[in-house]
C-alpha positions as CSV (number, residue, x, y, z in Angstrom):
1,X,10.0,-31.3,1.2
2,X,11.8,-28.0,1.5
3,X,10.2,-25.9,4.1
4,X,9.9,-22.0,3.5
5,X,8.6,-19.0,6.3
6,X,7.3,-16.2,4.7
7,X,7.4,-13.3,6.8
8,X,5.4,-9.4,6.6
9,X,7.3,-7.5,9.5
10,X,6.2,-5.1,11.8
11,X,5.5,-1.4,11.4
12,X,7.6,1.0,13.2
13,X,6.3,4.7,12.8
14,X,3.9,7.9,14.8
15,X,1.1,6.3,13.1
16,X,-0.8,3.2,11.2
17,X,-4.1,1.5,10.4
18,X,-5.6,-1.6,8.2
19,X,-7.3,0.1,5.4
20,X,-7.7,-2.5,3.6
21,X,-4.0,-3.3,3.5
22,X,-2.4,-7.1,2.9
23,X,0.6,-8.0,1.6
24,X,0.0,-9.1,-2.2
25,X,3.1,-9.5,-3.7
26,X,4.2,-12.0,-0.7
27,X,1.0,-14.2,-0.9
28,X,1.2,-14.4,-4.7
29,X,5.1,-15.8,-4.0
30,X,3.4,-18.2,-1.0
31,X,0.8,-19.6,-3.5
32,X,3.6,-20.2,-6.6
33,X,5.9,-22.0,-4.2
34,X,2.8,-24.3,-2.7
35,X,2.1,-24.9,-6.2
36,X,5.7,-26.3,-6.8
37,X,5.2,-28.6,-3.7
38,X,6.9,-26.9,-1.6
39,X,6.4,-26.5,2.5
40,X,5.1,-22.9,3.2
41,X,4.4,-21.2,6.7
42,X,3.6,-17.5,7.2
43,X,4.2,-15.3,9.9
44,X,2.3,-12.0,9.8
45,X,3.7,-9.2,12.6
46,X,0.9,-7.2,11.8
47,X,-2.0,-9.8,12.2
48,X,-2.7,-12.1,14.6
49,X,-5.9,-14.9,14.9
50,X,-8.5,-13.6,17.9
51,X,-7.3,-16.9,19.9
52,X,-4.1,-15.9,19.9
53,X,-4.7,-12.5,21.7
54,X,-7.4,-14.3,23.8
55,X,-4.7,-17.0,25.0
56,X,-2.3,-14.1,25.7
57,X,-5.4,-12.2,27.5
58,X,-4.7,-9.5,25.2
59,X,-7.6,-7.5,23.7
60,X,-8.3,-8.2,20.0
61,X,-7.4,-5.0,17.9
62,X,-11.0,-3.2,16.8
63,X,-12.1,-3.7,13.2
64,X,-14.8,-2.6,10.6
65,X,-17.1,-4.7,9.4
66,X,-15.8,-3.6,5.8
67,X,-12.7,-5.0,6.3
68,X,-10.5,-2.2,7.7
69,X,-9.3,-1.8,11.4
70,X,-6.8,-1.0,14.0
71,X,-3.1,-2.5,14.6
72,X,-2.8,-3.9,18.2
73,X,0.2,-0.8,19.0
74,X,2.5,-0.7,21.4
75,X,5.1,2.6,22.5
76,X,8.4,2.1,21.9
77,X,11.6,3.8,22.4
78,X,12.2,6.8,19.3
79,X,15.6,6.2,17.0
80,X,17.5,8.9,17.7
81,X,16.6,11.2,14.9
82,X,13.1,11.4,16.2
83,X,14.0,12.6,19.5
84,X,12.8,15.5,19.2
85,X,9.6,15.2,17.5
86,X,6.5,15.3,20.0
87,X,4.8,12.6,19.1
88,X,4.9,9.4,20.4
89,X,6.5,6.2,18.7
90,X,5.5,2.7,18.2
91,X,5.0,-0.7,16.9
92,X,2.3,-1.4,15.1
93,X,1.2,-5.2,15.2
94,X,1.5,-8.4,17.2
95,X,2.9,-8.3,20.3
96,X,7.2,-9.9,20.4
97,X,5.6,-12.4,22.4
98,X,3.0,-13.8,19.9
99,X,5.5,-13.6,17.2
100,X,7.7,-15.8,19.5
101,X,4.7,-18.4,20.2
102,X,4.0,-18.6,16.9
103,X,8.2,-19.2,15.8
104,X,8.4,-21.9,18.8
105,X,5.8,-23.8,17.0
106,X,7.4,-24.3,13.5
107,X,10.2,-26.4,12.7
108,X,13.2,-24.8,11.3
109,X,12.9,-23.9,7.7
110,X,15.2,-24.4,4.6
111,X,14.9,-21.0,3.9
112,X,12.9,-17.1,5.2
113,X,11.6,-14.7,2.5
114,X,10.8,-11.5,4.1
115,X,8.8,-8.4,2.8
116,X,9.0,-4.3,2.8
117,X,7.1,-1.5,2.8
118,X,7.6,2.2,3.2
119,X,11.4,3.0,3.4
120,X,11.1,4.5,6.9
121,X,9.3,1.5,8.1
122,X,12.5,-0.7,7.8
123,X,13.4,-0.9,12.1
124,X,10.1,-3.1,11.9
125,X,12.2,-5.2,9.2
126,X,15.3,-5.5,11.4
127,X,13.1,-6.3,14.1
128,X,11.2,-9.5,12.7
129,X,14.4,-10.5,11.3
130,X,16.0,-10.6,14.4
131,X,13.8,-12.8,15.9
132,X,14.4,-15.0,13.2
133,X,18.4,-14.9,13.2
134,X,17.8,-15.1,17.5
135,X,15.8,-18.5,16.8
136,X,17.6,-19.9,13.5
137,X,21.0,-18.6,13.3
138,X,22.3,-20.6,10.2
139,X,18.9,-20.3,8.0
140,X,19.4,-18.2,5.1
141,X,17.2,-14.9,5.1
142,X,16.1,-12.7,2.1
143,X,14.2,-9.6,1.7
144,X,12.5,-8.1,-1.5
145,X,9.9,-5.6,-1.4
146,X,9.7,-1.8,-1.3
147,X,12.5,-1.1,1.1
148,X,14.9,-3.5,-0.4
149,X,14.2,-2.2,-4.0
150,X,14.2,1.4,-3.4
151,X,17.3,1.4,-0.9
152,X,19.1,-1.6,-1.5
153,X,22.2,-0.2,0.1
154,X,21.1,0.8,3.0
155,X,18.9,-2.5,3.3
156,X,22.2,-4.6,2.6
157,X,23.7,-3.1,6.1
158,X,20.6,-2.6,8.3
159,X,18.5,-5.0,7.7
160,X,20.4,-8.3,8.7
161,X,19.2,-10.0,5.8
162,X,21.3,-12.8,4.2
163,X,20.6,-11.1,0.9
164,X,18.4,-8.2,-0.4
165,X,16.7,-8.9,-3.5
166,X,15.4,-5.6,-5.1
167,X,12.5,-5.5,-7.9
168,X,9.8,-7.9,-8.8
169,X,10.0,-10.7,-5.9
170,X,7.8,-13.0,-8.6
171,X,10.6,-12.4,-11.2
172,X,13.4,-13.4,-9.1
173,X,11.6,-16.3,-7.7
174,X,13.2,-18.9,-9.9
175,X,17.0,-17.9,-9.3
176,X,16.2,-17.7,-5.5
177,X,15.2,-21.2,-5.8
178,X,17.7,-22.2,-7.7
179,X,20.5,-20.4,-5.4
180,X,19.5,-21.6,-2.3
181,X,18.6,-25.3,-3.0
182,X,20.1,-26.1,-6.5
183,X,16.5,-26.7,-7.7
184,X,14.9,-25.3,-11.2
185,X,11.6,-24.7,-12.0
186,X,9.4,-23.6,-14.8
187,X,6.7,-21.1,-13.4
188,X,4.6,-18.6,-14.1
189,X,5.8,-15.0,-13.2
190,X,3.0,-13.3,-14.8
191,X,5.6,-11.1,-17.0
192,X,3.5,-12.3,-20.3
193,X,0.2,-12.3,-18.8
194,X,-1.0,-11.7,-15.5
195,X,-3.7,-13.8,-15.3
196,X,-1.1,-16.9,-14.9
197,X,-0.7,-16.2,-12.0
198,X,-2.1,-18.4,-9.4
199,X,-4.7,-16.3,-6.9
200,X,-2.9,-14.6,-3.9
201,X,-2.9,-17.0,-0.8
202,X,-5.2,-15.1,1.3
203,X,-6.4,-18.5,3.0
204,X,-2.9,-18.3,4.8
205,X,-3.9,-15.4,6.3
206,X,-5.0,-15.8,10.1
207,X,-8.3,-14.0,9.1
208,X,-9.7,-13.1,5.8
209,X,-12.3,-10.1,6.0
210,X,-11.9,-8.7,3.0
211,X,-10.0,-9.6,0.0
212,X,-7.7,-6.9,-2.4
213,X,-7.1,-7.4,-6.3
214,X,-4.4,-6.7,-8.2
215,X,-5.8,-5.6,-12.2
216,X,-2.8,-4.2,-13.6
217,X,1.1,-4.0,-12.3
218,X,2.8,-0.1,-13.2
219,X,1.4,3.1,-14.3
220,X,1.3,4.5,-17.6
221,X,1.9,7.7,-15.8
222,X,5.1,9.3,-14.6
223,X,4.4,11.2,-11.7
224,X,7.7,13.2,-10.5
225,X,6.7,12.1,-6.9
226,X,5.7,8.3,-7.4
227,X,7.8,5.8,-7.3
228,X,5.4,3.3,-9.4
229,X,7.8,3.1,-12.3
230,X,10.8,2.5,-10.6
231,X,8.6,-0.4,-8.8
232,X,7.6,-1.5,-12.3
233,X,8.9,-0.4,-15.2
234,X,6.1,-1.4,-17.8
235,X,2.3,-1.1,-17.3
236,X,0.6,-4.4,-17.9
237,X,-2.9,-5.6,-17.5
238,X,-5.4,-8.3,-16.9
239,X,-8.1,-9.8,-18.6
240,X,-11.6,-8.0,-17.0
241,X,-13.1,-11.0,-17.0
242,X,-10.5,-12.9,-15.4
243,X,-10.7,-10.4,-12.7
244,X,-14.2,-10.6,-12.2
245,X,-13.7,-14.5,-11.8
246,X,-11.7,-14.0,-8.9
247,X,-13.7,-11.9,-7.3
248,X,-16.4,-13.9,-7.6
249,X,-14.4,-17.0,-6.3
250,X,-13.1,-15.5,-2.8
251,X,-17.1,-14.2,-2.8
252,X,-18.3,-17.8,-2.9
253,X,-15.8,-20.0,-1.2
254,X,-15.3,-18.0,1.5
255,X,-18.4,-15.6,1.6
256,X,-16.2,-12.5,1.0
257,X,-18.0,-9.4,0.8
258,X,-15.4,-6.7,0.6
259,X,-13.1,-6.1,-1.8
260,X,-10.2,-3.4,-2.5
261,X,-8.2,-2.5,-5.4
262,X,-4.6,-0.8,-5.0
263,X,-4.2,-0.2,-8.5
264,X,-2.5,3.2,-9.5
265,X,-4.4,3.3,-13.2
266,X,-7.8,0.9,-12.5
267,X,-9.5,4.4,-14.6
268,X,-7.0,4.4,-17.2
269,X,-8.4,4.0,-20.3
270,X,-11.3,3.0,-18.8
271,X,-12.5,0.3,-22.0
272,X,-9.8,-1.8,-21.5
273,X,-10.7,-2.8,-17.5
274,X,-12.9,-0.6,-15.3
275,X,-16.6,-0.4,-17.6
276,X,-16.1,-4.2,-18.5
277,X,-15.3,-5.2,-15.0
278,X,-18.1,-3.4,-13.7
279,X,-21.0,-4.6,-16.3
280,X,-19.7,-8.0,-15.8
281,X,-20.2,-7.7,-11.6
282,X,-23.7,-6.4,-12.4
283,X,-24.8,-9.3,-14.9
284,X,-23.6,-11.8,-12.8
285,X,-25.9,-9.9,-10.0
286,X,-22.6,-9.8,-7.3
287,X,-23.8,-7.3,-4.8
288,X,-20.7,-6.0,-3.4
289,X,-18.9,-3.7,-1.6
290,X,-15.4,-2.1,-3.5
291,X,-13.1,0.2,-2.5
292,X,-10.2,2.2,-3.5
293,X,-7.7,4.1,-1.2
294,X,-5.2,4.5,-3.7
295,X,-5.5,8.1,-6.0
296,X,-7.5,7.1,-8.7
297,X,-7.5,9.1,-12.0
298,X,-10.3,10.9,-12.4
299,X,-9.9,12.5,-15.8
300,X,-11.5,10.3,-17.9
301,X,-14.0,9.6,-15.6
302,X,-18.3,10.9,-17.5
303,X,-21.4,10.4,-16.0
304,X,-21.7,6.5,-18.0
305,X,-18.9,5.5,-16.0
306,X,-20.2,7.4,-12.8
307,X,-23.5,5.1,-12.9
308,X,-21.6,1.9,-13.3
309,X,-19.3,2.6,-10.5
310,X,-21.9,3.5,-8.0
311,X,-24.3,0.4,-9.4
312,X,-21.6,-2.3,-9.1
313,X,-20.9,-1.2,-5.8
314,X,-17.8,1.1,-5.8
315,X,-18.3,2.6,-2.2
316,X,-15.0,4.1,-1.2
317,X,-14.3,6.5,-3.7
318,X,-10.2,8.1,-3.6
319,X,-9.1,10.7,-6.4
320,X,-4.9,11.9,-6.4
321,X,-5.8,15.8,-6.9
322,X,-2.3,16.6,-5.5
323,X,-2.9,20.6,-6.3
324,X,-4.8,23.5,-7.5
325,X,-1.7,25.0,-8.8
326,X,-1.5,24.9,-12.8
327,X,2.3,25.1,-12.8
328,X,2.7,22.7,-10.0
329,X,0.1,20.1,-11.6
330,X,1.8,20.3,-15.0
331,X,5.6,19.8,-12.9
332,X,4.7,16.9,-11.5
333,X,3.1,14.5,-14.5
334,X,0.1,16.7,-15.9
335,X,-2.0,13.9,-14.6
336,X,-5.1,15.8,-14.1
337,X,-6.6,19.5,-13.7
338,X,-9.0,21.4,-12.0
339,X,-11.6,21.7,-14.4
340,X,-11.3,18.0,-14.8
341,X,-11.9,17.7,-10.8
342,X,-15.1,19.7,-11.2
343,X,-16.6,17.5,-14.1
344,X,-15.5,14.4,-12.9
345,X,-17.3,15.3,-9.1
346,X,-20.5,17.0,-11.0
347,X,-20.7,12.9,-12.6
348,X,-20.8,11.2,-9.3
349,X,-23.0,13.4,-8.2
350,X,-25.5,12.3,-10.9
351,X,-24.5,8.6,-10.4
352,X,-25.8,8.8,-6.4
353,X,-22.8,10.1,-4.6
354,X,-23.4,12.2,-2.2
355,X,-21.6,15.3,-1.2
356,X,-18.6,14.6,1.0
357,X,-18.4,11.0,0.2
358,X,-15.4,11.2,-2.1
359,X,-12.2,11.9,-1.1
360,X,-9.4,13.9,-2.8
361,X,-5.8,13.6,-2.0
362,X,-3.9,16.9,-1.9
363,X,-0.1,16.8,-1.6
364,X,1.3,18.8,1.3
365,X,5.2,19.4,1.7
366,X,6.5,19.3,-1.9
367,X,9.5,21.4,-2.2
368,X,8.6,25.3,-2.9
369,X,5.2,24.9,-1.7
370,X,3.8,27.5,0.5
371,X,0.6,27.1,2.8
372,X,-1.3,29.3,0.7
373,X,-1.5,26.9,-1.8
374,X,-2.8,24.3,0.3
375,X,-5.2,26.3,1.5
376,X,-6.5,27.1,-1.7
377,X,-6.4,23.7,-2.5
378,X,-8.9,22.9,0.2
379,X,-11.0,25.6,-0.3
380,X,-11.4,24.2,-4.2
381,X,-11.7,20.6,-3.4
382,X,-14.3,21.9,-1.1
383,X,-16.3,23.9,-3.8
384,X,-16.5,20.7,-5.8
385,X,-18.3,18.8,-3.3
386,X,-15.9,16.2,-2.2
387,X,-13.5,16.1,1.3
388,X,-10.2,17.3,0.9
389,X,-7.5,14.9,2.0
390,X,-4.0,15.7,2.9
391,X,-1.5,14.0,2.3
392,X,2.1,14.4,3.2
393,X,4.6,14.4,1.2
394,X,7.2,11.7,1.5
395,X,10.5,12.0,-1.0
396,X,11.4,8.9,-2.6
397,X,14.9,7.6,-3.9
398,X,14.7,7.5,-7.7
399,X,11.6,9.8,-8.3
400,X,12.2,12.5,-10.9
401,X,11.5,14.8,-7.5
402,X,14.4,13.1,-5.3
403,X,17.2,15.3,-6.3
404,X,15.0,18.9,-5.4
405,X,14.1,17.0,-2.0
406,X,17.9,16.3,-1.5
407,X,18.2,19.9,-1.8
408,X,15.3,21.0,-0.1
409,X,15.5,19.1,3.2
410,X,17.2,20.0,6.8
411,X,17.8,16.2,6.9
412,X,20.0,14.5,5.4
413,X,17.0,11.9,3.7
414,X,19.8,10.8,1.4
415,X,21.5,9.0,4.2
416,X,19.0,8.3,6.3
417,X,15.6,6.8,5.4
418,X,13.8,7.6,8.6
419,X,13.9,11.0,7.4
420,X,11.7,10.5,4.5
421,X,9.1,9.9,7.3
422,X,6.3,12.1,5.8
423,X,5.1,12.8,9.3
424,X,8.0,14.8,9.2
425,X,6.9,16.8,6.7
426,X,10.3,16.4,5.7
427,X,10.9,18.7,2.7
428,X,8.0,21.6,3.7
429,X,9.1,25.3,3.4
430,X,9.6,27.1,6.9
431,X,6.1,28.3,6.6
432,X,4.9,24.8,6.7
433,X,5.3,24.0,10.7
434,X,3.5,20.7,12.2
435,X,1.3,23.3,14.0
436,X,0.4,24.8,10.7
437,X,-0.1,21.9,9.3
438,X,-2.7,20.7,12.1
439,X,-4.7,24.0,11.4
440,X,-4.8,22.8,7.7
441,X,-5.8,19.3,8.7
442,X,-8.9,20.9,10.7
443,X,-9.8,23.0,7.7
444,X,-10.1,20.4,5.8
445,X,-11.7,18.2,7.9
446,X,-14.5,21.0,8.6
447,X,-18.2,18.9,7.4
448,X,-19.5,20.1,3.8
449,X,-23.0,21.0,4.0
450,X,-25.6,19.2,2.0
């Protein structure tokens, strides 16, 4: 039996936290190729069993008890680029050490699949693949992911990798296989219909305290800063009652509570998934906890839908705002508005929200945008009851935005993909200093009253 590591690297970066976060599109590819019989390990850099850190006499990282929590971190040395930036630099994850406990107790495998996130986040890559390549020299190692898809180039030469494999991972699955060990398969890659996929293999993980699901892959949006259809091209969906199956299986077989979804459209059209998916969780009497970190749309969002989200147990509520400037919101994909910020926050409040409790992402950092706008921004998001959250703006390789950020930067992002390290604040206007930025940051993180 053909053995195969599976491998979700370290994070390298000024900042990182669990919220809610697991590596989906790696544990759907772990539970196809168990399915096809074949040998599967996984190594997680980021997550680590309690005995491990209490063998090692390390602390166990802190978590929440709804599934979010800290990554045991560690200072490192800067890259060069970041020299001088004032903030310190680190990995985020297992310590080498249990990484190399855990590699001393496998046999070699037949073959290493390796995962990506954020393009800036790619030193963690190299890293984890150099531990492999120090252990296994002659094994053959391939990345997919975010990283590998959005600069494949770049990935090709830094990462070590045998071979970088960008798009859908799933997709490329069966040519992979039959590359590497002259073996074909029929399986399902979910491009017909998602729910042929197998469930994610969250059992692999070393714990399991909450559990994300995937509803749709893509965006029927095109959003000049998102790099959703680049990802994946088409927008496709599952069945809402398939959906609620799963979530009532990892609820019973292993007494998950917490769930998150990821999904960029899960409010999209909301007759096709969201209002069946939640009546379904309420007949079948699943009391629940959901949450959603990812910028939900919130225009078609009416006080019907309002109850059932707050009655099927939809607790962490996250809105993309982006801006309170008409031109800006219209540039950028015309995804929402202000006066449907104010009606959609005037629902939830009806439904049982409370004031405060939902947050709303404002981008900070777009090219041409000057810190009055932000401000005003808060000030709005404010008005309407929820809490402002910034976000920085990161430029992405293939956006409709990429080419203005290009332009706009001091760095050369282009080359580089440290510099799209939204810490960075890497294509801001002068104006738009880290200091001024803190000062926004405080404003918005000033308590609403009521």
């Amino acid at each position: 039996m053909k053995k195969i590591l599976l491998v979700n690297p370290w994070i390298h970066d000024f900042a990182a936290h669990d919220h809610w976060a697991k590596p989906m599109g790696l544990l759907y590819i772990a539970s196809i190729l168990r399915s096809l019989k074949y040998d599967i390990r996984y190594l997680d850099c980021l997550i680590s069993s309690s005995s491990s850190y209490t063998d090692s006499g390390l602390p166990m990282p802190k978590r929440k008890s709804d599934g979010r929590g800290a990554y045991h971190k560690e200072e490192i040395p800067k890259p060069p680029v970041f020299r001088e930036i004032p903030k310190r630099y680190r990995r985020y994850g297992c310590p080498p050490s249990l990484i190399e406990s855990a590699l001393s107790g496998m046999d070699e495998p037949d073959l290493v699949l390796v995962t990506s996130f954020m393009t800036y986040w790619y030193p963690g890559v190299a890293e984890a693949i150099e531990h492999i390549r120090t252990r296994w020299r002659k094994v053959p190692v391939i990345l997919g992911g975010v990283y590998a898809t959005l600069c494949t180039d770049h990935a090709k030469q830094h990462s070590g990798a045998d071979f970088v494999i960008p798009g859908d991972g799933i997709d490329a699955l069966p040519s992979i296989l039959e590359d590497v060990f002259d073996q074909k398969h029929d399986m399902p890659t979910g491009k017909d219909n998602l729910d042929d996929l197998p469930y994610p293999a969250f059992d692999l993980l070393p714990f399991l305290d909450q559990v994300p699901i995937l509803t749709s892959r893509g965006c029927p949006f095109r959003c000049t800063y998102c790099a959703s259809a680049r990802m994946e091209p088409f927008f496709r969906r599952r069945d809402p009652h398939a959906v609620a199956d799963e979530i009532a299986y990892w609820h019973t077989r292993h007494g998950i509570r917490n769930f998150s979804f990821y999904d960029d459209a899960l409010l999209v059209n909301p007759d096709e998934m969201i209002r069946p998916l939640a009546r379904e969780i309420i007949r079948r009497g699943l009391r629940l906890q959901f949450h959603c970190p990812n910028g939900l749309h919130l225009r078609e969002l009416n006080e019907e839908l309002g109850r059932l989200l707050f009655e099927s147990g939809f607790r962490t509520l996250r809105f993309g705002f982006e801006t309170v400037d008409v031109l800006r919101q219209r540039e950028t994909g015309g995804k929402t508005g202000s006066d449907d910020l104010k009606a959609a926050m005037e629902c939830l409040r009806k439904a049982g929200y409370r004031n405060g409790e939902t947050g709303i992402y404002l981008l900070c950092g777009l090219p041409g945008q000057g810190v009055q706008e932000i401000e005003e921004g808060i000030d709005f998001v404010r008005s309407c009851g929820a809490r402002p959250i910034l976000a920085e703006y990161s430029p992405i390789p293939g956006t409709a935005l990429w080419d203005e950020a290009v332009d706009a930067s001091p760095h050369p992002i282009a080359d580089e993909p440290l510099f799209h390290n939204n810490s960075l604040l890497p294509c801001a206007e002068k104006e738009l200093t880290i200091p001024v930025f803190r000062e926004l940051k405080r404003r918005a993180l000033v308590p609403l009253d009521g």
